[in-house]
N, CA, C and O atoms as a GROMACS GRO file, in nm:
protein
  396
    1UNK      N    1   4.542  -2.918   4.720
    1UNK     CA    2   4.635  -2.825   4.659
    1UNK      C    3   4.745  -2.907   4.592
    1UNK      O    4   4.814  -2.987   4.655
    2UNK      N    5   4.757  -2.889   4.487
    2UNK     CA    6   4.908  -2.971   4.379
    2UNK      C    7   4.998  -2.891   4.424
    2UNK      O    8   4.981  -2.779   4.472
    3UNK      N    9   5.140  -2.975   4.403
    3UNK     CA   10   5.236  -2.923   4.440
    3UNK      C   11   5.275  -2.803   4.401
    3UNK      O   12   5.339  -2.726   4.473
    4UNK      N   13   5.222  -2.768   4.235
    4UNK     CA   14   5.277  -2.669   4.195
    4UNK      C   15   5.209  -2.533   4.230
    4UNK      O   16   5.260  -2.420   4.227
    5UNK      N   17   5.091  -2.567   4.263
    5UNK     CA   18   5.100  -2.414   4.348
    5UNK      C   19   5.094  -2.390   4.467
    5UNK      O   20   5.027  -2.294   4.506
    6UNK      N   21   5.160  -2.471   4.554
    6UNK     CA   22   5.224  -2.504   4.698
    6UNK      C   23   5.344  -2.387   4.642
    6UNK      O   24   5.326  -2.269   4.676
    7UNK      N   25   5.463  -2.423   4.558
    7UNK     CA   26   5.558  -2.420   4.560
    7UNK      C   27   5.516  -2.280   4.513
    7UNK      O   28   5.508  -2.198   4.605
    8UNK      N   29   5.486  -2.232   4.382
    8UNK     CA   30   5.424  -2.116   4.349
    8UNK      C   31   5.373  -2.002   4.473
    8UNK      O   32   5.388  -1.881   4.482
    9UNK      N   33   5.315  -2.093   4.553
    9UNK     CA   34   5.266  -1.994   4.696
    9UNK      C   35   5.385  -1.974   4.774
    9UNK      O   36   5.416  -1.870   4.834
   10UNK      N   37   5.444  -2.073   4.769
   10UNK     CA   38   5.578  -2.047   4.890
   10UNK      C   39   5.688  -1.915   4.799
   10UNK      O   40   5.736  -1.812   4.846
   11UNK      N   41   5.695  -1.958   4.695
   11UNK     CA   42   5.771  -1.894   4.621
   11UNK      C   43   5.720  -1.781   4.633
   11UNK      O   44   5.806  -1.698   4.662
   12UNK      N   45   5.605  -1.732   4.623
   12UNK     CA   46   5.493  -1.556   4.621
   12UNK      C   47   5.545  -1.513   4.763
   12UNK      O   48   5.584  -1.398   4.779
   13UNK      N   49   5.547  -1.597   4.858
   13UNK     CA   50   5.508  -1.568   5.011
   13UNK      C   51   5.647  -1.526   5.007
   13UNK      O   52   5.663  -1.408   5.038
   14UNK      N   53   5.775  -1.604   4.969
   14UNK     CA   54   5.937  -1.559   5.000
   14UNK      C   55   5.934  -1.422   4.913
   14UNK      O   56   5.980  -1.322   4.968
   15UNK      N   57   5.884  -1.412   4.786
   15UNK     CA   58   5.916  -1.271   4.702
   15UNK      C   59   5.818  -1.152   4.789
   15UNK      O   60   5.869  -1.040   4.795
   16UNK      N   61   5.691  -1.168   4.852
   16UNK     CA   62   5.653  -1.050   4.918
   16UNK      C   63   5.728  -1.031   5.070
   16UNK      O   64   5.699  -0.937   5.145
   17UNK      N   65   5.801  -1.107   5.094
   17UNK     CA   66   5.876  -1.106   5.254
   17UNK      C   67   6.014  -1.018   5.193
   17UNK      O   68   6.101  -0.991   5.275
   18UNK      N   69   6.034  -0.969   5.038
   18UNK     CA   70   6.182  -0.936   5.005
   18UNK      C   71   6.138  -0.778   4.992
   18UNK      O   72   6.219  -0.692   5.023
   19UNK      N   73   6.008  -0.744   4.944
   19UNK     CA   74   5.917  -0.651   4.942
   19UNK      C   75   5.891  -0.589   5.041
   19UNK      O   76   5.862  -0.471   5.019
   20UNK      N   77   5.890  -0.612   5.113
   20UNK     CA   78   5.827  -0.525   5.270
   20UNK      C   79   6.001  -0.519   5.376
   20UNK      O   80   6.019  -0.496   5.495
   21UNK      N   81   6.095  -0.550   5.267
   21UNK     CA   82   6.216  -0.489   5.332
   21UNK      C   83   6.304  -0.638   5.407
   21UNK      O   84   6.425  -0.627   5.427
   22UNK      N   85   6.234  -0.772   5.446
   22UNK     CA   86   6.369  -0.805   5.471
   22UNK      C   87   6.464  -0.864   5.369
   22UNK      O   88   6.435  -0.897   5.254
   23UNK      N   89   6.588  -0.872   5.432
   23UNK     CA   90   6.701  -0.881   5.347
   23UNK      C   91   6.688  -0.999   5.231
   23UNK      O   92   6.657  -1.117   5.245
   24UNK      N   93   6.723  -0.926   5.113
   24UNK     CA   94   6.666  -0.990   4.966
   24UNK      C   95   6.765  -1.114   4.961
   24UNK      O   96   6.725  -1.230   4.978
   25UNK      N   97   6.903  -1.080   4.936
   25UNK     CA   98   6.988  -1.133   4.878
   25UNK      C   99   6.963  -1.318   4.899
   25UNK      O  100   6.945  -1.386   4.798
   26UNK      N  101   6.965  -1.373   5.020
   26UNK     CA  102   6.914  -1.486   5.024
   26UNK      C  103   6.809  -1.578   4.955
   26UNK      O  104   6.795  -1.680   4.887
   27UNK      N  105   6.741  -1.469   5.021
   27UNK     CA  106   6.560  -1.477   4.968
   27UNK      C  107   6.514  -1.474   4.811
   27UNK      O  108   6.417  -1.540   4.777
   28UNK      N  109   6.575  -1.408   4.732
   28UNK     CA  110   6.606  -1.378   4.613
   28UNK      C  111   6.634  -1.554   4.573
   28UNK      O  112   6.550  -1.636   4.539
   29UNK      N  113   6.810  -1.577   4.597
   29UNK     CA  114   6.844  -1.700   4.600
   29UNK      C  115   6.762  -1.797   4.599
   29UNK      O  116   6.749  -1.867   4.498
   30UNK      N  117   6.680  -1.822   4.731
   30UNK     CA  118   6.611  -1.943   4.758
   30UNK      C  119   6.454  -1.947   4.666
   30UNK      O  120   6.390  -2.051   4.649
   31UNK      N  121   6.412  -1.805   4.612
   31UNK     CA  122   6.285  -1.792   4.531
   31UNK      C  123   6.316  -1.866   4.369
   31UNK      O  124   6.245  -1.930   4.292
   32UNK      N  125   6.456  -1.820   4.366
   32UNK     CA  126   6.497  -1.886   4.256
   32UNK      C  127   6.508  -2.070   4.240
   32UNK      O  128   6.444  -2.138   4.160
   33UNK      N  129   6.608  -2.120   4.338
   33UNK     CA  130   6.587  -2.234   4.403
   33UNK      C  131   6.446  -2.323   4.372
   33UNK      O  132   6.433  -2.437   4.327
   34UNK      N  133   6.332  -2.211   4.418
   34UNK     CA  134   6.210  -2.296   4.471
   34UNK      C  135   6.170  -2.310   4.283
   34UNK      O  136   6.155  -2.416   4.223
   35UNK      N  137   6.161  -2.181   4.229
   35UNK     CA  138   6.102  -2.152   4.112
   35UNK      C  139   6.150  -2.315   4.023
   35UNK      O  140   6.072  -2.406   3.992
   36UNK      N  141   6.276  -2.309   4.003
   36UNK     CA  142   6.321  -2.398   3.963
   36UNK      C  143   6.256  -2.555   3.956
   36UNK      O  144   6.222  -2.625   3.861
   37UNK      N  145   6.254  -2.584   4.141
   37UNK     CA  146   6.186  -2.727   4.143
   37UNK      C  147   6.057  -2.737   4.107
   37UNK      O  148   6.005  -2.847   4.087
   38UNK      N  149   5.973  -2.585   4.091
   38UNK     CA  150   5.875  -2.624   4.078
   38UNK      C  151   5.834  -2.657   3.919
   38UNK      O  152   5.749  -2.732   3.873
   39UNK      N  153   5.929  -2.570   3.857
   39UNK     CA  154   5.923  -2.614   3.713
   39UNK      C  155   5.976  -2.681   3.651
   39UNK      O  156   6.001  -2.667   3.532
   40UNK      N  157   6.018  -2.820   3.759
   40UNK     CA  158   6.102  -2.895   3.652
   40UNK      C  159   6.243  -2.886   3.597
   40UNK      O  160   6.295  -2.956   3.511
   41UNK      N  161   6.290  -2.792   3.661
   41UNK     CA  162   6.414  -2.725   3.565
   41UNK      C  163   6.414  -2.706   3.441
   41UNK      O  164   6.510  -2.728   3.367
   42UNK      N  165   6.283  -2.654   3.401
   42UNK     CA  166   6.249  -2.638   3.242
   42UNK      C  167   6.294  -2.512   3.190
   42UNK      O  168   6.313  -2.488   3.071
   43UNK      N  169   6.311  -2.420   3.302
   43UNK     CA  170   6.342  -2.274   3.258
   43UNK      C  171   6.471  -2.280   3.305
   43UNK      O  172   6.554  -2.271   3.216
   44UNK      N  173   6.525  -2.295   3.442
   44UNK     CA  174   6.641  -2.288   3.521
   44UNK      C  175   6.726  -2.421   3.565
   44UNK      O  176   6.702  -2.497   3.659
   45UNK      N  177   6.832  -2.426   3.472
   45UNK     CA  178   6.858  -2.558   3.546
   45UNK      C  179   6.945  -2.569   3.713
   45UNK      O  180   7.002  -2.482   3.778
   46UNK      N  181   6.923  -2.710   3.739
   46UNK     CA  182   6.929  -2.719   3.885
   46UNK      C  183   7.097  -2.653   3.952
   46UNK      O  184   7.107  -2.626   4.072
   47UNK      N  185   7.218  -2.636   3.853
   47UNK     CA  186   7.353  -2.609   3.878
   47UNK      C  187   7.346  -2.399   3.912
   47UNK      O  188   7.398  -2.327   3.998
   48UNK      N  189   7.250  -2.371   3.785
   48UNK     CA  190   7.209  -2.227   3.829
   48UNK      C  191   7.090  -2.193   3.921
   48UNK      O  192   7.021  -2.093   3.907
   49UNK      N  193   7.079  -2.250   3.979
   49UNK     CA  194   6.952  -2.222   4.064
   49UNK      C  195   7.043  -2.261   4.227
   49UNK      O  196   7.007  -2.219   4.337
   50UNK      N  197   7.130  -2.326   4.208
   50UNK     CA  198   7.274  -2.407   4.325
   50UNK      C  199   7.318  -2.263   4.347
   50UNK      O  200   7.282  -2.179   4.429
   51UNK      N  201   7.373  -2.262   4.284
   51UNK     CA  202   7.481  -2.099   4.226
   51UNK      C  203   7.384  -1.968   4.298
   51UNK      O  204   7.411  -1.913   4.405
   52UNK      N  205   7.274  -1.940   4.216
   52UNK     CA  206   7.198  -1.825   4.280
   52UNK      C  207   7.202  -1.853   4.414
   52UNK      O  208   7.279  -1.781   4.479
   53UNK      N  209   7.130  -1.953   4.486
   53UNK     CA  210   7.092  -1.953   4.587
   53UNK      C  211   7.233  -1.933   4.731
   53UNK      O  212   7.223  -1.878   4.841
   54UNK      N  213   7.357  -2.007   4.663
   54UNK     CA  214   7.443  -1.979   4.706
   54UNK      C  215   7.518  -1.895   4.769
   54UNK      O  216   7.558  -1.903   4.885
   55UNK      N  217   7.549  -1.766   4.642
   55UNK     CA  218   7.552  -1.685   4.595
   55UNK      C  219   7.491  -1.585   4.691
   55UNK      O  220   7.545  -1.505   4.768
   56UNK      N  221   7.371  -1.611   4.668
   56UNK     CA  222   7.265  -1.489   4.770
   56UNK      C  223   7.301  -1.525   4.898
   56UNK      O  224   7.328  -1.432   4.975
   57UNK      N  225   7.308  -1.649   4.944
   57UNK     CA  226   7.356  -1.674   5.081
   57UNK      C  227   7.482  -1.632   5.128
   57UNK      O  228   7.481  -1.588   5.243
   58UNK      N  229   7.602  -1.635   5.064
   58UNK     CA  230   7.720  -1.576   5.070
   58UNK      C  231   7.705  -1.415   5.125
   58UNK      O  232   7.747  -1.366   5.230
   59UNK      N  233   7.604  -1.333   4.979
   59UNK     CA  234   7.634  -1.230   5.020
   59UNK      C  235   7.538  -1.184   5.128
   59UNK      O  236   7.580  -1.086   5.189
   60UNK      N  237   7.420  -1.229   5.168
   60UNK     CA  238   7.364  -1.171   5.309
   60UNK      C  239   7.497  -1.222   5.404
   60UNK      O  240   7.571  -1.141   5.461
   61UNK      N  241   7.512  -1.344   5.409
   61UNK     CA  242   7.610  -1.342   5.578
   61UNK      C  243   7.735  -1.236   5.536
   61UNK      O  244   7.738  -1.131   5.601
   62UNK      N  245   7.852  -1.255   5.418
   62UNK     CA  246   7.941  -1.104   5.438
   62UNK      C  247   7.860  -0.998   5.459
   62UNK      O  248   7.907  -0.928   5.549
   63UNK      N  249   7.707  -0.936   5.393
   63UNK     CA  250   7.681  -0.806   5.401
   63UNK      C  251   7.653  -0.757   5.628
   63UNK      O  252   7.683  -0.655   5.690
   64UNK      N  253   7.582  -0.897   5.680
   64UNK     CA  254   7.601  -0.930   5.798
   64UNK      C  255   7.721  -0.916   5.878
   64UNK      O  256   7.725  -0.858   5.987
   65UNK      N  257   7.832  -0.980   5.810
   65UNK     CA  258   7.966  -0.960   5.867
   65UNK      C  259   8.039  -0.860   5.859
   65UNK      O  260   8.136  -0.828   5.929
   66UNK      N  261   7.982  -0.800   5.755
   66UNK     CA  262   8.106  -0.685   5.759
   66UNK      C  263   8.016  -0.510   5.850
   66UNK      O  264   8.062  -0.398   5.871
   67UNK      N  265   7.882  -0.572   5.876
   67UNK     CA  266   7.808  -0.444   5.937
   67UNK      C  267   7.889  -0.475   6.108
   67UNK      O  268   7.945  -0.398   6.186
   68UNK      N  269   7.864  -0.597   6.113
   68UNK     CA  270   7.947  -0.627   6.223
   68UNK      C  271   8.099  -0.582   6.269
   68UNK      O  272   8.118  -0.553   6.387
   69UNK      N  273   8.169  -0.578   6.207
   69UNK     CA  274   8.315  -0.535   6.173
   69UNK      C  275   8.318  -0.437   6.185
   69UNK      O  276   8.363  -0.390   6.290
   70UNK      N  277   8.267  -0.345   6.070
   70UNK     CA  278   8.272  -0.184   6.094
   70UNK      C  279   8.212  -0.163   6.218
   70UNK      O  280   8.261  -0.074   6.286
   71UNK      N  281   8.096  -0.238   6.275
   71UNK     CA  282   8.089  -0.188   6.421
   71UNK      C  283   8.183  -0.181   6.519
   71UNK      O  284   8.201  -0.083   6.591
   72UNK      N  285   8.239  -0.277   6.523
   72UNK     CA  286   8.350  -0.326   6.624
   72UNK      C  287   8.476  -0.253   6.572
   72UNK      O  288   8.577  -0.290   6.633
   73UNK      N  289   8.494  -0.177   6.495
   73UNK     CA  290   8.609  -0.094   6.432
   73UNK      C  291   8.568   0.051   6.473
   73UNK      O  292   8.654   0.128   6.517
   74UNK      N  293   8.440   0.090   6.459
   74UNK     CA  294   8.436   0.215   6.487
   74UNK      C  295   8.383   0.221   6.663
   74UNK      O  296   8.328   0.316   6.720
   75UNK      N  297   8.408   0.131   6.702
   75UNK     CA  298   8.404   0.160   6.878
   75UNK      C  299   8.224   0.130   6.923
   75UNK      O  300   8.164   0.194   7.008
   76UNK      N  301   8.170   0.021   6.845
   76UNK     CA  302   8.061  -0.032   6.913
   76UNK      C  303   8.066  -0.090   7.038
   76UNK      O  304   8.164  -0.163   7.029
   77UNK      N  305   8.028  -0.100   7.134
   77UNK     CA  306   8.030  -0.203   7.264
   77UNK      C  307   7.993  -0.328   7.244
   77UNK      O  308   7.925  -0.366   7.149
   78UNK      N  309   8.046  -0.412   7.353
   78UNK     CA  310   7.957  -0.546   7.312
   78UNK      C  311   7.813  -0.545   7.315
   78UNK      O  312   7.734  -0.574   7.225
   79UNK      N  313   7.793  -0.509   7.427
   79UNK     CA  314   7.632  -0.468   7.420
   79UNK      C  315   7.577  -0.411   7.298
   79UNK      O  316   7.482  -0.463   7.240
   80UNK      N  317   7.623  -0.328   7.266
   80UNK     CA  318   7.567  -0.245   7.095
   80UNK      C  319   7.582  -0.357   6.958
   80UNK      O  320   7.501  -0.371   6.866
   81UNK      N  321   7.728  -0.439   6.983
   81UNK     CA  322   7.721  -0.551   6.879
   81UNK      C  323   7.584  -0.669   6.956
   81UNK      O  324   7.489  -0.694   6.882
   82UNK      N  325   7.584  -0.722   7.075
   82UNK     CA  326   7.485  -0.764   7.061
   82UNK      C  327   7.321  -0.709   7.004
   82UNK      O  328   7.249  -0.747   6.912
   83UNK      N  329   7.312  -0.630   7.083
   83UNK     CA  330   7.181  -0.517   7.052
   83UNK      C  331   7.160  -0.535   6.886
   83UNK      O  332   7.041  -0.543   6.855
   84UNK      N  333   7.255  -0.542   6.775
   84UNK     CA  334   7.250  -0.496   6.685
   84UNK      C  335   7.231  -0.648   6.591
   84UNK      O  336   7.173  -0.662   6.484
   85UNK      N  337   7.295  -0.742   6.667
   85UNK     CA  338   7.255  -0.879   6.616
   85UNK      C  339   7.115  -0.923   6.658
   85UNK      O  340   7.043  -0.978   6.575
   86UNK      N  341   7.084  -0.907   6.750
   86UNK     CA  342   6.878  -0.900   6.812
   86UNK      C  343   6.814  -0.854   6.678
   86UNK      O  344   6.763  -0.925   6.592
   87UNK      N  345   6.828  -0.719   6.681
   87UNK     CA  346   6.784  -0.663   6.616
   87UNK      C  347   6.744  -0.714   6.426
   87UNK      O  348   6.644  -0.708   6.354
   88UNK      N  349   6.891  -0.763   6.413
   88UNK     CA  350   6.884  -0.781   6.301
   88UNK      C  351   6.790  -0.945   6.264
   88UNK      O  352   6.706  -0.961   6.175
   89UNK      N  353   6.823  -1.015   6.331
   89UNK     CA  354   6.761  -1.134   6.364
   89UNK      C  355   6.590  -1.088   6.386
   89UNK      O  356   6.502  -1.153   6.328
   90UNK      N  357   6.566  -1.002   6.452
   90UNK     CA  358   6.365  -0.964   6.454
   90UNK      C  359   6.340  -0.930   6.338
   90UNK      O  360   6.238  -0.950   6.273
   91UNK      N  361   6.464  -0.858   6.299
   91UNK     CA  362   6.349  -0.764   6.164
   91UNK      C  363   6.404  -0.917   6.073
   91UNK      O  364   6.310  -0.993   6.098
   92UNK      N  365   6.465  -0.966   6.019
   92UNK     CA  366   6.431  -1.064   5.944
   92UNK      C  367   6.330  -1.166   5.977
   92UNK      O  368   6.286  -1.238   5.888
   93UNK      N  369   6.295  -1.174   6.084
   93UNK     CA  370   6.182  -1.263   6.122
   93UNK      C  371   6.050  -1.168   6.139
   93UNK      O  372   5.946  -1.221   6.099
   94UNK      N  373   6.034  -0.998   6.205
   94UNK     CA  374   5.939  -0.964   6.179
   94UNK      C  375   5.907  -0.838   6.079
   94UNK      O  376   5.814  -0.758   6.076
   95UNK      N  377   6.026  -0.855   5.997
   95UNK     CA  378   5.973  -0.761   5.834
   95UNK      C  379   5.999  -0.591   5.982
   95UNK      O  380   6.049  -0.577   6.094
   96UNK      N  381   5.929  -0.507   5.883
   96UNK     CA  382   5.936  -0.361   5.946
   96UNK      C  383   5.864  -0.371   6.132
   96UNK      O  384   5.874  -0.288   6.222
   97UNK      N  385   5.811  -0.477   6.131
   97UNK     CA  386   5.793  -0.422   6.294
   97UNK      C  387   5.933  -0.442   6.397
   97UNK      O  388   5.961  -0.380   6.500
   98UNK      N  389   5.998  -0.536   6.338
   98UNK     CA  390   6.140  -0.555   6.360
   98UNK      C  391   6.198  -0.444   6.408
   98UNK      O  392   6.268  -0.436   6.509
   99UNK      N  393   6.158  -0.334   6.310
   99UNK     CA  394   6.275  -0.197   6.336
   99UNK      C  395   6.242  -0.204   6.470
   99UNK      O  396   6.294  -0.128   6.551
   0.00000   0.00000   0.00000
């Protein structure tokens, strides 16, 4: 297998994992990222592909932090903030069986 459709596959495998529901914003980021090295930076150069990936990372952990917050503002327990960090942690690792 050549690299480029290693990277092409990894890149397919991260865009159908954004598809079946887990959280894009990262994933998005890092598809971009990958797209990039695999082409050379012929389409994307390496400072915007920094930026996206960034970017997407930023906003999953605030969109993370602030579900957190409003929990703990509207009278979650610790148990319920933990419960709710489990949770969120499976379904990004197991897509919809997670729920």
């Amino acid at each position: 297998m050549t690299v480029e459709i290693a990277y092409t596959l990894i890149a397919f495998l991260f865009a159908f994992t954004t598809i079946i529901g887990v959280p894009g914003a990262a994933f998005v980021g890092l598809i971009i990222l990958i797209y990039a090295i695999q082409s050379d930076f012929a389409s994307i150069a390496l400072s915007t592909a920094i930026i996206a990936f960034v970017v997407g990372l930023i906003g999953s952990l605030m969109d993370n932090l602030a579900t957190l917050v409003g929990a703990k503002k509207f009278g979650a327990s610790k148990y319920g903030i933990i419960g709710a960090i489990v949770g969120m942690v499976a379904f990004i690792w197991l897509g919809p069986i997670g729920i």
